[in-house]
N, C-alpha and C positions, 0 to 999 in steps of 0.2 A: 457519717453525719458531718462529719469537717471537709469532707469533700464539695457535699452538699452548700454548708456555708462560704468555701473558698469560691467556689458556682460563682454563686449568686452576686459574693461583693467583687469578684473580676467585670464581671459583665457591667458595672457600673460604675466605674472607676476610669480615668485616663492614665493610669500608671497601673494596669495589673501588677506589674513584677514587684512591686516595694507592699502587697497586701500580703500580711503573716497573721495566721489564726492559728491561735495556742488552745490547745483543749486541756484541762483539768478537772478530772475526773475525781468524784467527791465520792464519799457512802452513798450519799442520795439522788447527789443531783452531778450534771458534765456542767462544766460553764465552758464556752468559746469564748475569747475575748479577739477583737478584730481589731489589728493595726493598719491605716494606711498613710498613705503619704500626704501631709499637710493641706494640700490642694486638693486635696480628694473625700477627705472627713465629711466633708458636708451632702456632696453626694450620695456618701452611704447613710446618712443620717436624712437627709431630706427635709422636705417646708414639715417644720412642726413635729417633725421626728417617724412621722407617715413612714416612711421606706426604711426607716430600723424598726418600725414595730411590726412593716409586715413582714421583714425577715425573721425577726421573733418569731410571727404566729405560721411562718413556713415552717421553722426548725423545729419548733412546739408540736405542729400536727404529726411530722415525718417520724417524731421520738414518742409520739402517745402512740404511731402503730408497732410500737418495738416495746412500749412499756418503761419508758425513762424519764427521766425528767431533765429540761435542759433551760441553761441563762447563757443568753445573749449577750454580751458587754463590748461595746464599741470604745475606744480608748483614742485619745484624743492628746494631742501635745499642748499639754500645758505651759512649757515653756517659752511660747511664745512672749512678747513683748507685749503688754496691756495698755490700751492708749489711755491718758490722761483725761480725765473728767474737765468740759469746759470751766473756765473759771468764770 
């Protein structure tokens, strides 16, 4: 299944090599959380979040034929620099 998610967010990315998906694996549920590189987040994420939720309901279909339950988590650098609010 994280091969599956590694797939999908290379193919969309202009930096494949800097995309890393951590799997942790719960009682109940996997979560993948997907890092990529600055310039690329939006990408994976798309107008409105459209191409994170269809990778969602990809990873979601591919784990109900196996019987699991899975969360998606896209991970985003927060530390970026926040521009100031016009005055």
């Amino acid at each position: 299944m994280k091969e599956l998610v590694e797939y999908i967010v290379k193919a969309l990315v202009d930096n494949p090599d800097q995309v890393v998906v951590n799997e942790t694996s719960g009682e109940s549920v996997t979560i993948f959380e997907i890092k990529a590189a600055p310039e690329d987040v939006g990408k994976v994420i798309g107008r409105e979040g459209r191409i994170a939720n269809s990778i969602r309901a990809i990873v979601k279909a591919a784990a109900a034929k196996q019987n699991k339950k899975v969360t998606v988590e896209i991970l985003t650098d927060d530390s970026r620099p926040k521009s100031k609010p016009a005055e």
